[in-house]
TORTITOR-8955 format. One record per atom (N, C-alpha, C): y, x, z; residue in three letters. Coordinates in steps of 0.2 Angstrom, whole numbers, plus 2048, in hexadecimal, padded with zeros to 3 digits. Last residue first. Example, Ala and Ser with C-alpha at 12.3 -4.5 7.8 and 13.67 -1.06 7.14 Angstrom:
2
7F5840823ser 7FB844824ser 800840827ser 7E4842827ala 7EA83E827ala 7F0842827ala 
# end
This chain:
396
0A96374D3unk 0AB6324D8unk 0A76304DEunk 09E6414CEunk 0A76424D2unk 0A963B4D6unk 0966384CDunk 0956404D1unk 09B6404D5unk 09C6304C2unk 09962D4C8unk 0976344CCunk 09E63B4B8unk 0A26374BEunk 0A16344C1unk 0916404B4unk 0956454B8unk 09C6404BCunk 08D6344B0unk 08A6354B5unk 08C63C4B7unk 0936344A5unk 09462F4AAunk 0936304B0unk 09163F49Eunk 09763E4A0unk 0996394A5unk 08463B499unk 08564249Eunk 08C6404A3unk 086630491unk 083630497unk 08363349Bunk 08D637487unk 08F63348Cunk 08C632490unk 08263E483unk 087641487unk 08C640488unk 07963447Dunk 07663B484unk 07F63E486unk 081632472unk 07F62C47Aunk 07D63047Funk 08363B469unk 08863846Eunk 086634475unk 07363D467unk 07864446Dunk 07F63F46Funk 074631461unk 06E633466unk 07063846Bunk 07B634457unk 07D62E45Bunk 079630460unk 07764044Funk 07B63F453unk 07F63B457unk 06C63A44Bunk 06B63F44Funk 071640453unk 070632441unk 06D62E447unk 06B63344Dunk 07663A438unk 07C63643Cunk 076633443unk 06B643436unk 06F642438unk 07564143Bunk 06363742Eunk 061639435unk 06863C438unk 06D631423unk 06C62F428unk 06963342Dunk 06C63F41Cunk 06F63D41Eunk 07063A425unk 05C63F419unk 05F64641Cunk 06764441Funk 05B63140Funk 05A632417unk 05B63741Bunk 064638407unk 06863240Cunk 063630411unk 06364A406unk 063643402unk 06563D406unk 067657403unk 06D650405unk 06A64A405unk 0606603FEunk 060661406unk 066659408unk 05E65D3F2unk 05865B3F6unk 05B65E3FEunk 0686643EDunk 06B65A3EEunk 0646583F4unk 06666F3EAunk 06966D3EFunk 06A6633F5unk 05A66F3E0unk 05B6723E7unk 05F6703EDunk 06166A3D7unk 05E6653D9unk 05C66A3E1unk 06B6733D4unk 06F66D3D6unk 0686683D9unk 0636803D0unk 06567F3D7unk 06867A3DAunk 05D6793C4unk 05867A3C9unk 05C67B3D1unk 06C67C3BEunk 0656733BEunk 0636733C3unk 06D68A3BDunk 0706843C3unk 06E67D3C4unk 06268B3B4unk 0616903BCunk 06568B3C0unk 0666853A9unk 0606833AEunk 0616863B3unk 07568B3A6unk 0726833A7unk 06C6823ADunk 06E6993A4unk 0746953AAunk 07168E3ADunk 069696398unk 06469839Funk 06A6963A5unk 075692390unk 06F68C390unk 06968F397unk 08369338Bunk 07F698390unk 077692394unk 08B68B387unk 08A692383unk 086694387unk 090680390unk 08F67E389unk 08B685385unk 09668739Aunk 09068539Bunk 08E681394unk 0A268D393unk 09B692396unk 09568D397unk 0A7682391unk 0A568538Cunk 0A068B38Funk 0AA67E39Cunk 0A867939Aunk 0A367E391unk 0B46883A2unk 0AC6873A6unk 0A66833A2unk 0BE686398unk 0BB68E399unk 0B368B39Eunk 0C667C39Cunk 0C267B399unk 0BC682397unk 0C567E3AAunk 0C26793AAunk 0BF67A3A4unk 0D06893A9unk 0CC68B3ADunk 0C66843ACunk 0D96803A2unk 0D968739Funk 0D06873A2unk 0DD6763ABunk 0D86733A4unk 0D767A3A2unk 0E06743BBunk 0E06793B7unk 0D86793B1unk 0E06673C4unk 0E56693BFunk 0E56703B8unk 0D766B3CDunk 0D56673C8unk 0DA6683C4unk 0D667B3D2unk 0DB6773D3unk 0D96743CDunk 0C967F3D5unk 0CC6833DBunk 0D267D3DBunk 0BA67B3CFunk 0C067C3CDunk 0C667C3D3unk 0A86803D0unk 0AF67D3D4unk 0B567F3D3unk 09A67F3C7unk 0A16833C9unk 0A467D3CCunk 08967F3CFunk 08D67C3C9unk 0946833CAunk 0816823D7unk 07E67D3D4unk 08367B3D1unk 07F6963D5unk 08068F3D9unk 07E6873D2unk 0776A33D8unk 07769F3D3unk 0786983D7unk 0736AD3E1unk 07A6AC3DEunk 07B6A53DAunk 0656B03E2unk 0696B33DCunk 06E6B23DCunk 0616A83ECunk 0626AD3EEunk 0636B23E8unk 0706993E9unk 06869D3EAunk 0676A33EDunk 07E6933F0unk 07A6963EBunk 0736963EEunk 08A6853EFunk 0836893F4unk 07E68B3EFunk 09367E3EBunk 0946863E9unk 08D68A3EBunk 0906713EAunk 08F6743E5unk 08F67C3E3unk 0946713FAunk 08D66F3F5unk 08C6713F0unk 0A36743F9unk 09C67A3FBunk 0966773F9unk 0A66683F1unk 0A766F3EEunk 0A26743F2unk 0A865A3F2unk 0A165D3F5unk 0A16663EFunk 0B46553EFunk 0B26583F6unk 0AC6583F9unk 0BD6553E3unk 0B86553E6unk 0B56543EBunk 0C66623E7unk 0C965B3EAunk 0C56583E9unk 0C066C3E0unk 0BE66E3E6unk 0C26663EAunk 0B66653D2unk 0BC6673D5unk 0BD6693DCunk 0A96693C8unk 0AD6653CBunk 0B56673CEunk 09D6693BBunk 0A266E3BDunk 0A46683C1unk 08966E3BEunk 0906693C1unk 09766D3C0unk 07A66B3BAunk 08066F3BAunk 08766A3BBunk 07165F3BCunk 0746613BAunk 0796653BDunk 0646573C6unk 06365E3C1unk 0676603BEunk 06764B3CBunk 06364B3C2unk 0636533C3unk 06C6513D6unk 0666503D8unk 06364F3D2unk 0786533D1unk 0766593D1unk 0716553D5unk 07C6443CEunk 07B64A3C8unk 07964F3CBunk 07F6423DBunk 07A63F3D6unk 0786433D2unk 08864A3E2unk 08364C3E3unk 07D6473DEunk 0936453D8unk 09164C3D6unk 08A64D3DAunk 0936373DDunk 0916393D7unk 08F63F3D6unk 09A6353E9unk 0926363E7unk 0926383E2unk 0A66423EFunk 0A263E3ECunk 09B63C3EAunk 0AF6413FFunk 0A76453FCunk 0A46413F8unk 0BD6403FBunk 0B9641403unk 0B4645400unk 0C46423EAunk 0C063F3EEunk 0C06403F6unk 0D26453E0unk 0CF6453E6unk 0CA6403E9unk 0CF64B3D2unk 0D664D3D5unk 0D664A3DCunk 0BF6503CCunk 0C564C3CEunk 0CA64F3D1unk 0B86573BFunk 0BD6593C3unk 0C36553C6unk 0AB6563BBunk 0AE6513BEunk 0B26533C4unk 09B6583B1unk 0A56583B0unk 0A66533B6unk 08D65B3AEunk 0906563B2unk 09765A3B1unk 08065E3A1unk 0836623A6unk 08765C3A7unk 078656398unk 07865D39Bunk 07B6633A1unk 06C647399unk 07364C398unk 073653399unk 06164039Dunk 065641396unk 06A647395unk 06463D3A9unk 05F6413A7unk 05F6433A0unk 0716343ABunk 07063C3ADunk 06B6413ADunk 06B6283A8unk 06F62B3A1unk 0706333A5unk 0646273B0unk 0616283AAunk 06562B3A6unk 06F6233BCunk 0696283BCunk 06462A3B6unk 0756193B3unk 07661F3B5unk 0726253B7unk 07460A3B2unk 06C6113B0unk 0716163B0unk 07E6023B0unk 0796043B8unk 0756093B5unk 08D6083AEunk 0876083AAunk 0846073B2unk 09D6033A3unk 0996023ABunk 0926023AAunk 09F60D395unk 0A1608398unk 09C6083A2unk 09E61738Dunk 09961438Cunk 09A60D393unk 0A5620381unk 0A661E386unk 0A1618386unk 0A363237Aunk 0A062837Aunk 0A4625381unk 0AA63B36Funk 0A863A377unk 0AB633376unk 0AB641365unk 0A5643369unk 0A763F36Dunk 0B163835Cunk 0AA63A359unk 0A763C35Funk 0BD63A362unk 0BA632363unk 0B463235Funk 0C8643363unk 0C2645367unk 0BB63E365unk 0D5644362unk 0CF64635Aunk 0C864735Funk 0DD64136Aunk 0DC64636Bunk 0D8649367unk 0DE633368unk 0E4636366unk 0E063F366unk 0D162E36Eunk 0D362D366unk 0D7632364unk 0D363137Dunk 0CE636376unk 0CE637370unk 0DC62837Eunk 0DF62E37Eunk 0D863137Aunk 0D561D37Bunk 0DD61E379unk 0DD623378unk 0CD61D386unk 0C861E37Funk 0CF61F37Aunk 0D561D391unk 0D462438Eunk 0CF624388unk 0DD61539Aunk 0DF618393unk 0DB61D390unk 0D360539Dunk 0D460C39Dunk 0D860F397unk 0D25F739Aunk 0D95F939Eunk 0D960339Eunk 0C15FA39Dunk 0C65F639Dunk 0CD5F73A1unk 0B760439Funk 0BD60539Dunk 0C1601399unk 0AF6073ADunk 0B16033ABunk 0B76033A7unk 0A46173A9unk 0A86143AEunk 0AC60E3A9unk 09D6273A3unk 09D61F3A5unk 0A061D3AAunk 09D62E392unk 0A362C39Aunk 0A162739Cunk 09663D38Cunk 09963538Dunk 09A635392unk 09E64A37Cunk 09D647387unk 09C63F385unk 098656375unk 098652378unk 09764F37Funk 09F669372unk 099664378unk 09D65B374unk 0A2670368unk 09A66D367unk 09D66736Bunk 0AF67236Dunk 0B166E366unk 0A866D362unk 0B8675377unk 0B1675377unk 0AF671371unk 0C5672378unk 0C467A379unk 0BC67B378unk 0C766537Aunk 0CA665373unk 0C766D373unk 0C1661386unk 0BD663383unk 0C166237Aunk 0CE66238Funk 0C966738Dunk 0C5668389unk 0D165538Dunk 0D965A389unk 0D366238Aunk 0C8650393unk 0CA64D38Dunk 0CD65438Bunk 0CA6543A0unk 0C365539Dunk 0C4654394unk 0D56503A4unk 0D56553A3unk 0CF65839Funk 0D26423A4unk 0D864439Funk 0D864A39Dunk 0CC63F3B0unk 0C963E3A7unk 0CC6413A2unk 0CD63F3BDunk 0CF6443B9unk 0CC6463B2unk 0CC6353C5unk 0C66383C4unk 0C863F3C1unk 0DB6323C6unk 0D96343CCunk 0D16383CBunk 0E26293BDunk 0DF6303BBunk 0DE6343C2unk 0D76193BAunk 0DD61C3BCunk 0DC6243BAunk 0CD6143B2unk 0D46113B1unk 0D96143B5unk 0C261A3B5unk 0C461E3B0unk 0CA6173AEunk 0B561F3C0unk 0BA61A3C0unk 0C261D3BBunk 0A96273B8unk 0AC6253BFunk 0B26213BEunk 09F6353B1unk 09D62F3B5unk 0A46303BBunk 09B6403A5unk 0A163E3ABunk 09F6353ACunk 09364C39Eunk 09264739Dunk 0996463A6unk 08C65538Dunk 091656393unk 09264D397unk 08365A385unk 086655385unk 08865338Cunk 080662374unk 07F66137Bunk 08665E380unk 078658366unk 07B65C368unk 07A65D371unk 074649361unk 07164D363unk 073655367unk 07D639363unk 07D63F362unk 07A643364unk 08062A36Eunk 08162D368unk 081635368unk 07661F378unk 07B625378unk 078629372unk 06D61537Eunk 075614377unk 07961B378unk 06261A383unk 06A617387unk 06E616384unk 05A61D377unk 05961737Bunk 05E614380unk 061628375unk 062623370unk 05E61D375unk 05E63237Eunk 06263037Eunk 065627379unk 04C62F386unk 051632381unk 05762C381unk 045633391unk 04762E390unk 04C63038Bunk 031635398unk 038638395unk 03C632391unk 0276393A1unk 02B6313A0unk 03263339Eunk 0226463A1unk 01D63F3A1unk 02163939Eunk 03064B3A7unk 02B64D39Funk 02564939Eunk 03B6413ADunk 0326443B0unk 02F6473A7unk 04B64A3B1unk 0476493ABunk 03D64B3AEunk 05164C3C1unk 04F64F3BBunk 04A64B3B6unk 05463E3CCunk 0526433CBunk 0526453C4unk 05C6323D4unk 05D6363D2unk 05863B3D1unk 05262C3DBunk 0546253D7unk 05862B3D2unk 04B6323E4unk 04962E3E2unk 04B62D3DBunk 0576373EBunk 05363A3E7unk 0506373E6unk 0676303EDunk 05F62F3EEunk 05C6323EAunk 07163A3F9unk 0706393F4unk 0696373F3unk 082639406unk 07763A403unk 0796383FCunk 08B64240Dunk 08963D40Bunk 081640406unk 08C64D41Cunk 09164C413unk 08A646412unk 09465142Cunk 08D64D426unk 09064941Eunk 09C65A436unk 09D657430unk 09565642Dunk 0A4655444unk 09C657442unk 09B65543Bunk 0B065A450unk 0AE65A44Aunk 0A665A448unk 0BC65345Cunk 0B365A45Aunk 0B1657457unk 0CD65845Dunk 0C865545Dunk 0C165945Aunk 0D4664458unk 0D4663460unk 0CD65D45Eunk 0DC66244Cunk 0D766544Dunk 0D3665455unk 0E4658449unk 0E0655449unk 0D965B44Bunk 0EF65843Eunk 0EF659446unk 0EA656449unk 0EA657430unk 0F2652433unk 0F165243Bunk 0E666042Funk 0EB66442Dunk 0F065F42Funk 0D865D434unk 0DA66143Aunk 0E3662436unk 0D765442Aunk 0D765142Funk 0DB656434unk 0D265C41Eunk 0D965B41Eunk 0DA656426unk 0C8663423unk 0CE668421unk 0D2662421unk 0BF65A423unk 0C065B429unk 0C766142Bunk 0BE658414unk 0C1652419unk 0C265341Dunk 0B8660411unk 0BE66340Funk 0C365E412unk 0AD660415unk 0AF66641Aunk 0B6664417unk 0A6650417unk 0A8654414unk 0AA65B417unk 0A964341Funk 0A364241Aunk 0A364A416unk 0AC646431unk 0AD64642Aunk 0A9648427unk 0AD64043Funk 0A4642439unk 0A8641433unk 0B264144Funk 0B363F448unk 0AE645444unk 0AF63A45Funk 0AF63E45Aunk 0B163E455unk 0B8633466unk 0B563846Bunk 0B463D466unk 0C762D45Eunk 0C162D45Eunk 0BF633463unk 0D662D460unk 0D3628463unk 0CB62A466unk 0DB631453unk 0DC636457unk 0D863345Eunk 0D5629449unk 0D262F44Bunk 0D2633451unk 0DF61F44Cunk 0D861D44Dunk 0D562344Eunk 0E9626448unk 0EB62244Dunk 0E362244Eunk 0E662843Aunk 0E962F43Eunk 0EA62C446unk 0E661D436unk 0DE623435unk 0E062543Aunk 0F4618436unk 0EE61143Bunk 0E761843Cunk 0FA62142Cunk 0FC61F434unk 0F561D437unk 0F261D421unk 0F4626423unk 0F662342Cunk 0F461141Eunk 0ED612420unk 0EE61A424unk 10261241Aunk 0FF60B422unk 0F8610424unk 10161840Eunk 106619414unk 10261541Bunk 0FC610406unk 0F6618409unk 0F861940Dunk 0FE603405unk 0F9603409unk 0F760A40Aunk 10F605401unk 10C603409unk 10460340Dunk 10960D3F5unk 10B60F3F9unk 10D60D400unk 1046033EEunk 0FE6053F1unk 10260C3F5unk 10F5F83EEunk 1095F63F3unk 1045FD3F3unk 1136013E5unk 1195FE3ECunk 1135FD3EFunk 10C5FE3D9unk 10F6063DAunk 1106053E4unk 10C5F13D7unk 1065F63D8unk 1075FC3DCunk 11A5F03D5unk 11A5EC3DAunk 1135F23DAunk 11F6013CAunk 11F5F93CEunk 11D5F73D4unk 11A60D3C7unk 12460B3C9unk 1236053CAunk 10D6183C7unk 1116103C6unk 11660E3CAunk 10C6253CDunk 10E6243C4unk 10F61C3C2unk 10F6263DAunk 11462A3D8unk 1126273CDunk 10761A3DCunk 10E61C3E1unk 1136203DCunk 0FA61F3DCunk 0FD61B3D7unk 1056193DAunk 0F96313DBunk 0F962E3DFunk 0FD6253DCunk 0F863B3D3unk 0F76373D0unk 0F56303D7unk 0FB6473E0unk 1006453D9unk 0FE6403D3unk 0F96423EEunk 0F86443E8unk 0FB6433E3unk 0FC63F3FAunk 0FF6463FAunk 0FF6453F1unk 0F46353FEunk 0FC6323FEunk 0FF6393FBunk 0E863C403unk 0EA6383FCunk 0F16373F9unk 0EC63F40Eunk 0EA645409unk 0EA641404unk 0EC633415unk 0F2639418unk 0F263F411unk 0E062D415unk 0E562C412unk 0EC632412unk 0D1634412unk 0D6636417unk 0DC634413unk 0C0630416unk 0C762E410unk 0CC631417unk 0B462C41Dunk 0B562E416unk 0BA62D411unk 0B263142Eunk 0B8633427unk 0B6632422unk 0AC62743Bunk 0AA62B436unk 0AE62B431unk 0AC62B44Dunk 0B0626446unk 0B062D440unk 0A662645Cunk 0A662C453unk 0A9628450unk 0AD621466unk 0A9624467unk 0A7629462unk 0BD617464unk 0B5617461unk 0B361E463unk 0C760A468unk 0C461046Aunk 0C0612465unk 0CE5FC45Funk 0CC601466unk 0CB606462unk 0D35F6452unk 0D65FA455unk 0D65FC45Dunk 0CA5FD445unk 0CC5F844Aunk 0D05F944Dunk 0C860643Bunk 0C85FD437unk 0C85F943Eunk 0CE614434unk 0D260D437unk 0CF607438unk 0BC61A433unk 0C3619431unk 0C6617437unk 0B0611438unk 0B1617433unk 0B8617430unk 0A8614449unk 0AC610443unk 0AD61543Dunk 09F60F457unk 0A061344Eunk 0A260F44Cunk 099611466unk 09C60E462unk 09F61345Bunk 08C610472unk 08E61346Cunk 094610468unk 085605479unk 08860C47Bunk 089613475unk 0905F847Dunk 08C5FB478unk 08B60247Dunk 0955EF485unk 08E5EE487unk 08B5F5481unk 0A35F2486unk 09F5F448Cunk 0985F648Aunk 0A65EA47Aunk 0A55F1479unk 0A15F647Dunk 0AA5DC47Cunk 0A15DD47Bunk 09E5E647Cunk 0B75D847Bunk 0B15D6483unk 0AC5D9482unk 0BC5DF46Funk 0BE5E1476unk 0BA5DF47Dunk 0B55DB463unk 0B35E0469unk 0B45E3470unk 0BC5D045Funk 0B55CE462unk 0B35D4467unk 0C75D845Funk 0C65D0466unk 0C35D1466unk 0C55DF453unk 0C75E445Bunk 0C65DD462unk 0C35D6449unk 0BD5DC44Dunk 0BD5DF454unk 0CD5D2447unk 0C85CE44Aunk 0C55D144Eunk 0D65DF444unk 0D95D9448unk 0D15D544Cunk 0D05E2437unk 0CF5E643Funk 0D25E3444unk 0CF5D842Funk 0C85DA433unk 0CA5DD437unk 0DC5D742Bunk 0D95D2430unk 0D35D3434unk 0E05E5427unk 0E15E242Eunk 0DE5DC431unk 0D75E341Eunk 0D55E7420unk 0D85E6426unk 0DC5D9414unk 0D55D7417unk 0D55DD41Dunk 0E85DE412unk 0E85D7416unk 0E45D7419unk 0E55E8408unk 0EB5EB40Eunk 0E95E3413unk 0E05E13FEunk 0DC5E5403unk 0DD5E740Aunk 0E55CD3FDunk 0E85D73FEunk 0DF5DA401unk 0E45C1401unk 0E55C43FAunk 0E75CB3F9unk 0D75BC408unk 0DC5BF40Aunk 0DE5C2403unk 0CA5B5406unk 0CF5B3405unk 0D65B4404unk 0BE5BC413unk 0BE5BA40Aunk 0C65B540Cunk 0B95C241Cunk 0C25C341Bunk 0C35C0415unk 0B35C242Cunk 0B45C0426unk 0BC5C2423unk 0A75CB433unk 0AF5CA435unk 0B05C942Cunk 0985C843Dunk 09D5C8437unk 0A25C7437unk 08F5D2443unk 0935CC445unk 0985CD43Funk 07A5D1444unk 0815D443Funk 0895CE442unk 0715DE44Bunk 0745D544Bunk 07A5D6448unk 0605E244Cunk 0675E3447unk 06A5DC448unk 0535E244Funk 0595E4454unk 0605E544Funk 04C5DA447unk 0505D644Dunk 0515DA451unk 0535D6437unk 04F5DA43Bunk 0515DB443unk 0555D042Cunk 0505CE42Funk 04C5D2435unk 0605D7427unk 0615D042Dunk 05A5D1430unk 0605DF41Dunk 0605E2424unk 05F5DD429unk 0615DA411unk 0595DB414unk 05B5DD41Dunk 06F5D640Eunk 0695D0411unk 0625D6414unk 07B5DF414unk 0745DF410unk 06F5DC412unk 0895DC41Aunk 0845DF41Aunk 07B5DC416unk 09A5DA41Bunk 0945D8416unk 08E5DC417unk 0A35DC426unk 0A55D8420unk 09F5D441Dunk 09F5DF434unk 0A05E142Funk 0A15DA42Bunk 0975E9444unk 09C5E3442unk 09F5E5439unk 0875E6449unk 0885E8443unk 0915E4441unk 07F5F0454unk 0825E9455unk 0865EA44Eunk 06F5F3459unk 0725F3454unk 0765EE452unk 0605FB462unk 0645F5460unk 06D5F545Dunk 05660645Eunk 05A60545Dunk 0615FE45Eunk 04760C45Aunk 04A608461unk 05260A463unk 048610447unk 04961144Funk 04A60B454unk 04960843Bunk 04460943Dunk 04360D445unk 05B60543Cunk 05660243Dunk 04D60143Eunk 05B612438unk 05E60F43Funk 05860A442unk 05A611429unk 05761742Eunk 058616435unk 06460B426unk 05E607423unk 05960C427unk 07060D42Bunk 06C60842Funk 06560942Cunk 073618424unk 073619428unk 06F61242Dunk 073611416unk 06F615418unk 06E61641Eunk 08060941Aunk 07A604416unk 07260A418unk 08A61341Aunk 08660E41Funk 07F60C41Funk 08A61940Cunk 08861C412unk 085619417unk 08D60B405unk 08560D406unk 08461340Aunk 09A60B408unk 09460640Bunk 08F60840Cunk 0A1615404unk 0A061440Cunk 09B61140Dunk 09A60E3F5unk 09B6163F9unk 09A616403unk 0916033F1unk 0996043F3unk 09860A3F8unk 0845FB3F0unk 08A5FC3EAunk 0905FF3EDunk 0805F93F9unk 07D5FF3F8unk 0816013F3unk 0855F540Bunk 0835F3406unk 0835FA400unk 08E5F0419unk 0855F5418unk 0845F0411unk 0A15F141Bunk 09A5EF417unk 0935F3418unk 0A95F5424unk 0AB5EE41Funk 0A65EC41Bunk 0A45F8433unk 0A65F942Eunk 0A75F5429unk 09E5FE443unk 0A45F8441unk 0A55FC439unk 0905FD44Funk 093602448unk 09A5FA447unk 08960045Eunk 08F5FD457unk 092601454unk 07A601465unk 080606460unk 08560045Eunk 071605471unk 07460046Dunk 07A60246Aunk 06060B476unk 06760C474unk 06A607470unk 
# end
């Protein structure tokens, strides 16, 4: 079997990536030949001689809006003579401009552009104007590429609700929600415990915790902030890059700057999530975030949002009822956020029952349960092209 995947990165630092990044890394122990067109791929995968990577460079383009036409520009020439020889093809998005066979959704411009902290609608400048040509461009080029694909694999259900909502239902649908490493994310080993003062985190109490990119208000930090003035035990720390952010500003103002640490860009997240208590992270819009399946592989209780968009994961009970967190209906609503934050802050058997059912669940996601599945799927797609061929060759 010969596959071409087309994507801008197999790498582990970057969402869409490291779905890829996974997906090969699982590929590549099948009879598999594997034509790789992309940006960056991950030294260890070269040395493997069914995997041929063709690179579509694009270092030097001063936009991302730039880089992205120029790679699907390249990509679709080099393709155009080679595409016969695959028997498979996969893309993720807009990134060319043929055909593709599955093209997999991790992002639905068309439902972003909707949002009300969309940066369009809260910066009145040139940032404002560019990120309104690139939601608008991407919304058209998706809905153009999508309509194209034999299949589409949205990374979510709530990705495949909004696909069908910009006309799109008539295409065949196969949703696979994204991995998580159990490994690298698990519960506190009671042999090899890790206390919080060893991560530089301050205070013994109980301790709420928010991982994500915290200079815009898309993660929805503001609303966790203006909630925990309602929860006046918990402590929270925040990790994500907070230069340029306004919200150590706003904690200040808000009498909050005793409890809640901000602790800047961490790689030992997986530690600091065995530390903690429970996971906040009522965004205003994801596809299928990793983070909350991170945390509900540490063992934590989760409140998040149904824009999110791993809200059925998190809703999937036990044979009690007992789910792996709550799901907030509308991120917007602090009343009902701050009320969940304070239940779980007062009811310490909850906690653990839902502990136990987020690590439940996340064990049914992990990234090698992913990968098989998309490699299952490529395997049925190739079997039924080949059916279809060989019903026209009949007919003809």
């Amino acid at each position: 079997m010969r596959i071409c995947i087309v994507t801008h990165k197999f790498v582990k630092g970057d969402g869409q990536g490291r779905v890829n990044y996974e997906i090969l890394k699982e590929a590549v122990k099948r009879d598999i030949q594997l034509e790789l067109y992309a940006t960056e791929v991950a030294e260890e995968f070269l040395r493997y001689p069914n995997v041929h990577w063709v690179q579509i460079p694009v270092k030097g383009w001063p936009t991302q809006l730039l880089k992205n036409q120029i790679f699907a520009l390249i990509s679709s020439v080099l393709l155009l003579f080679k595409r016969r020889h695959y028997d498979l093809v996969v893309m993720n998005g807009f990134i060319t401009w043929l055909s593709s066979d599955i093209n997999v959704v991790h992002f639905v411009h068309s439902s972003w552009i909707k949002s009300k902290v969309h940066p369009f609608r809260l910066r009145k400048n040139g940032f404002g104007v560019y990120q309104f040509l690139f939601t608008s461009l991407n919304s058209l080029l998706e809905k153009w590429a999508y309509s194209r694909a034999r299949r589409l694999v949205p990374v979510s259900d709530k990705v495949k609700k909004e696909l069908v909502a910009i006309g799109l239902a008539d295409r065949p649908f196969e949703v696979i929600y994204n991995g998580v490493s159990l490994e690298e994310f698990q519960p506190m080993d009671a042999e090899h415990p890790i206390t919080r003062e060893s991560l530089g985190l301050h205070g013994t109490g109980l301790l709420a915790l928010f991982v994500g990119d915290i200079k815009s208000p898309r993660k929805n930090l503001d609303s966790v902030l203006k909630a925990m003035q309602r929860v006046p035990d918990l402590l929270l720390a925040v990790v994500g890059a907070d230069g340029e952010s306004p919200y150590p500003t706003m904690a200040e103002r808000l009498g909050l700057s005793k409890r809640v640490q901000f602790l800047g860009y961490r790689r030992d997240v997986a530690d600091i999530m065995k530390t903690v208590d429970f996971f906040v992270f009522p965004s205003r819009y994801e596809a299928c975030t990793l983070v909350v399946l991170e945390a509900m592989a540490s063992g934590l209780p989760v409140i998040t949002s149904y824009q999110s968009g791993v809200a059925d994961l998190v809703s999937m009970s036990d044979r009690d009822g007992v789910t792996a967190g709550f799901v907030l209906e509308d991120s917007e609503n602090r009343t009902d956020l701050a009320n969940l934050m304070v239940f779980l802050s007062q009811d310490a058997d909850m906690r653990k029952k839902m502990a136990e059912q987020a690590r439940r669940v996340a064990e049914q996601f992990s990234w090698r349960i992913m990968a098989e599945r998309y490699l299952n799927l490529f395997e049925q797609a190739v079997s039924e092209k080949d059916s279809r061929g060989v019903r026209e060759m009949k007919t003809i």
